[in-house]
C-alpha positions in Angstrom: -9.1 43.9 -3.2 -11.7 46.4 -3.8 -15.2 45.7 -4.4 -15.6 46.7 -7.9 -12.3 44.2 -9.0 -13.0 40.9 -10.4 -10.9 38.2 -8.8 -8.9 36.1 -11.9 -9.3 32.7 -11.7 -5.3 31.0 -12.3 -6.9 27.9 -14.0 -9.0 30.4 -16.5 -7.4 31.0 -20.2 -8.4 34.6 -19.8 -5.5 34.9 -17.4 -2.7 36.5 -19.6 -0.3 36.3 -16.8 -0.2 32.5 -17.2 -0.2 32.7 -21.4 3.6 30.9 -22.2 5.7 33.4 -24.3 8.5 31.5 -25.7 10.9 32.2 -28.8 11.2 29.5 -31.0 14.4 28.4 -30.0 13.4 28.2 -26.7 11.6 24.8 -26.2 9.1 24.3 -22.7 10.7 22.7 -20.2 9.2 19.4 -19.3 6.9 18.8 -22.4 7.7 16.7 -25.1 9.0 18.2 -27.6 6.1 17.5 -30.2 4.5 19.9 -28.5 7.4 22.8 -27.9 5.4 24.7 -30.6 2.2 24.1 -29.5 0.3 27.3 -27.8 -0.9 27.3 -24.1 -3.8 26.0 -25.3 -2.7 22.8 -26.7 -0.2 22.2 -23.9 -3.4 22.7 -21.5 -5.1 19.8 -24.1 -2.2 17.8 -23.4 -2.2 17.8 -20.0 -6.0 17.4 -19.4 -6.0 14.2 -21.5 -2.8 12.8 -19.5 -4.3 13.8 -15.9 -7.7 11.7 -17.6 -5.2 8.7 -18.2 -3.5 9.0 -15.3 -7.2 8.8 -13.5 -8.2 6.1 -15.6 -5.9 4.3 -15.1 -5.7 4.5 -11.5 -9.1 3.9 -11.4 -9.2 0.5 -13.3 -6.3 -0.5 -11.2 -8.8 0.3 -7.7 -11.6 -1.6 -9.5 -9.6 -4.9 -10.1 -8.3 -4.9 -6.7 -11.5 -4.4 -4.8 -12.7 -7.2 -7.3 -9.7 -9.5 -7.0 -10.2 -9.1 -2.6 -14.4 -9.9 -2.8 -13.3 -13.0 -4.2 -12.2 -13.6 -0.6 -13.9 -13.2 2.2 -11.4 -14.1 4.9 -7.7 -12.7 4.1 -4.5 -12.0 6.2 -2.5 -9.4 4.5 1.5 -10.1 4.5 4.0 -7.3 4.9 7.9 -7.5 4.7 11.1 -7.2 3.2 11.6 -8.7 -0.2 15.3 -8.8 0.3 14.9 -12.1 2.7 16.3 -15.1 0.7 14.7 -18.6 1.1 17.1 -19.8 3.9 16.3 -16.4 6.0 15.0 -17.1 9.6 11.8 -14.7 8.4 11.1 -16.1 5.5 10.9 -20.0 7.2 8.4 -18.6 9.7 6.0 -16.3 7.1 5.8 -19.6 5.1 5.1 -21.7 7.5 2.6 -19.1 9.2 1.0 -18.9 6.1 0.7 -22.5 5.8 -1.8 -23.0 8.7 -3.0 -19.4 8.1 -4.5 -21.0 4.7 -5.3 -24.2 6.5 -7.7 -22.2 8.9 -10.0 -20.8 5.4 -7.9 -17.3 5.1 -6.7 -16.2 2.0 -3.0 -15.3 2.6 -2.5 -12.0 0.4 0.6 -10.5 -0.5 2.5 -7.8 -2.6 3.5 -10.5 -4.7 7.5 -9.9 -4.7 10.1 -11.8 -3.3 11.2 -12.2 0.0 8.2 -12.0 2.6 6.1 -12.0 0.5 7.2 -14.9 -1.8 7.4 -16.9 1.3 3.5 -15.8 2.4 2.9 -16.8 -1.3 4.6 -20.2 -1.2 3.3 -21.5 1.7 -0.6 -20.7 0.8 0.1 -22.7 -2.6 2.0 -25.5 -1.1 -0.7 -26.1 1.5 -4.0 -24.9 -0.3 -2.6 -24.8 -4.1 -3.5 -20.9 -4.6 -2.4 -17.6 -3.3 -2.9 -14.2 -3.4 -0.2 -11.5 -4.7 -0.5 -7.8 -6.1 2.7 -6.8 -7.7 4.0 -3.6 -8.3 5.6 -2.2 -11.6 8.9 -0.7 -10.1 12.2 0.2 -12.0 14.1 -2.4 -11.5 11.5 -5.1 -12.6 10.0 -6.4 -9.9 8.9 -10.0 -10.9 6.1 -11.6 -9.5 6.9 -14.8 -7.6 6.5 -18.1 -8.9 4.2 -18.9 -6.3 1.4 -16.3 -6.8 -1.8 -18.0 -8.9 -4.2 -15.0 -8.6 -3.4 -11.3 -8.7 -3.2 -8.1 -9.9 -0.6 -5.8 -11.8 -0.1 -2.2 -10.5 1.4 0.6 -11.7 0.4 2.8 -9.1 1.8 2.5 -5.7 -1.5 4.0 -4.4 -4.0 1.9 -5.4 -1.8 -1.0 -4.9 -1.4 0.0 -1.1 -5.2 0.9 -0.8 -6.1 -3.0 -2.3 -3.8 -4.4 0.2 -5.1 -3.1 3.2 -8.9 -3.6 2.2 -11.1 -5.6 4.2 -8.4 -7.7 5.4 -8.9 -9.5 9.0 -5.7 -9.4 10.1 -2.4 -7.5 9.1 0.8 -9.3 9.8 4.3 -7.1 9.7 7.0 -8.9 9.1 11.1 -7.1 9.8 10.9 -4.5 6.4 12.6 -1.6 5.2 10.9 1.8 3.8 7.9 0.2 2.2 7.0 -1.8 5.5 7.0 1.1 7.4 5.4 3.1 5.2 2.5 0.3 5.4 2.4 0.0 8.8 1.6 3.9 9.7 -0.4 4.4 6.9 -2.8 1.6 8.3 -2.1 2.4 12.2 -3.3 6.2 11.2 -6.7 4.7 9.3 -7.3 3.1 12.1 -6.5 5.7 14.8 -8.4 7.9 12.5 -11.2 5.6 12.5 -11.1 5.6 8.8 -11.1 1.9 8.9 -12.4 -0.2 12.1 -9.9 -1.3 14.4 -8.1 -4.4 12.9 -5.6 -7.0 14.5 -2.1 -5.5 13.8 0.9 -8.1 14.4 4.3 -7.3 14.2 6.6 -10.9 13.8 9.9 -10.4 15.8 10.7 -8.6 18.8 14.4 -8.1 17.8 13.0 -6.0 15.4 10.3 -4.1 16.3 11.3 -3.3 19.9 13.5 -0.5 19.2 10.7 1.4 16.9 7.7 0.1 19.6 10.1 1.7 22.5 10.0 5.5 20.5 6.5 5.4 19.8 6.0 4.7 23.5 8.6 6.5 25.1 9.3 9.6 22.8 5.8 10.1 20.8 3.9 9.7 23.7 6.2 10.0 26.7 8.3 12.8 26.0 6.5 14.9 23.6 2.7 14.0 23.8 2.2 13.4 20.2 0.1 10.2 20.4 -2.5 8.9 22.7 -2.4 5.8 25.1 -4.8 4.0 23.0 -3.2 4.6 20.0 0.2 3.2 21.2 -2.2 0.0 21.5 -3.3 -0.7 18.4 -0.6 -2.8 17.3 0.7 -6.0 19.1 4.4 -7.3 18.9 4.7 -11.1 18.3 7.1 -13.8 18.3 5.6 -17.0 18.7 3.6 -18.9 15.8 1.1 -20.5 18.3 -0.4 -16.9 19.7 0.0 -15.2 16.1 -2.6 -17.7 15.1 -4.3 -17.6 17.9 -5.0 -14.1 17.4 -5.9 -14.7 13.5 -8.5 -17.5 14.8 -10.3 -14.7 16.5 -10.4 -12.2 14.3 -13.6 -10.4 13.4 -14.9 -10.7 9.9 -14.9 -7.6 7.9 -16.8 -6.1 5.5 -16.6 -3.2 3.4 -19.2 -3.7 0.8 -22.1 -2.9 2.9 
């Protein structure tokens, strides 16, 4: 570019190249059709006050979270599958973890679905008569559990996932699909990134978490180097109710308000 040539900003209006030139029969692909005869200038309106929304909204949902977790001081977050049913082997042992998780002063908080996280839910109530659940707006209509008595509604996955994993003492990962998984590295990365400080991370079962702790020990940092030693150590796997609490009794408070 030579001196004398003014660069054009792609976000200006001034930029012809980006001025929609549509026949009438023609309608804009992925607008509603209110606005399919609309210039670029009200289609730019139109997006601006939905990216607002969107940002409000997302916003409002961060705000009530934060609020909802002040309320308690000492929380274990519960990850896991919500396709366990009530007789499943996992869902026994999160409930009665929970139970003398709530017993001990902790909040237990959840994602407020079912499976894992019904079972964290049911066995805080049964034992303290509250629990903690943020539920997610999904498709198929994810219900809240019966067991939940405080919360929050999200329709962000986001914010929901930031909430969750604020200021919690201790994170306990149940067997999961996707969503799990997806939980588990994002807060293993914060905390290798030292975005958050380092936090107890328990994963429940052996049978289960074995095969993925033996590739992040042997292939991400064995073979190819793509991890450190101590970050391979940031995460313990458990089986045993008696040192799972053990470990929650010694936790470190947090704060993140100050």
């Amino acid at each position: 570019m030579n001196e004398g040539e003014k660069k054009c900003d792609p976000l200006s209006e001034k930029a012809k190249e980006f001025q929609i030139q549509r026949k009438a029969d023609k309608p804009i692909k992925n607008i509603p059709e209110a606005y399919a005869d609309h210039t670029y200038t009200h289609v730019q309106d139109f997006i601006d006050k939905e990216l607002h929304a969107r940002a409000g909204r997302a916003e409002e949902e961060l705000i009530k979270g934060f609020h909802a977790i002040r309320e308690y001081p000492k929380s274990v977050t519960f990850f896991g599958s919500s396709r366990f049913e009530e007789n499943h082997p996992y869902y026994q042992k999160a409930r009665g973890i929970a139970k003398h998780i709530c017993e001990m002063g902790y909040a237990v908080i959840t994602g407020g679905g079912p499976g894992i996280m019904e079972a964290g839910n049911r066995g805080s109530k049964e034992a303290c008569g509250y629990s903690v659940g943020f539920n997610i707006e999904l498709p198929n209509n994810q219900l809240i559990n019966p067991y939940v008595s405080h919360g929050v509604e999200f329709h962000y996955f986001f914010t929901r996932k930031v909430s969750l994993a604020f200021s919690a003492e201790v994170y306990l990962f149940f067997p999961g699909g996707f969503g799990t998984l997806d939980e588990f590295f994002e807060i293993l990365t914060l905390i290798q990134t030292k975005k958050i400080p380092p936090v107890p991370i328990i994963c429940v079962g052996s049978e289960f978490w074995d095969p993925l702790n033996s590739f992040i020990c042997k292939t991400q940092l064995g073979s190819f180097g793509t991890i450190s030693a101590s970050d391979a150590k940031l995460y313990t796997v458990m089986d045993t109710d008696e040192e799972i609490l053990a470990v929650v009794k010694e936790a470190k408070m947090r704060n993140e308000y100050i």
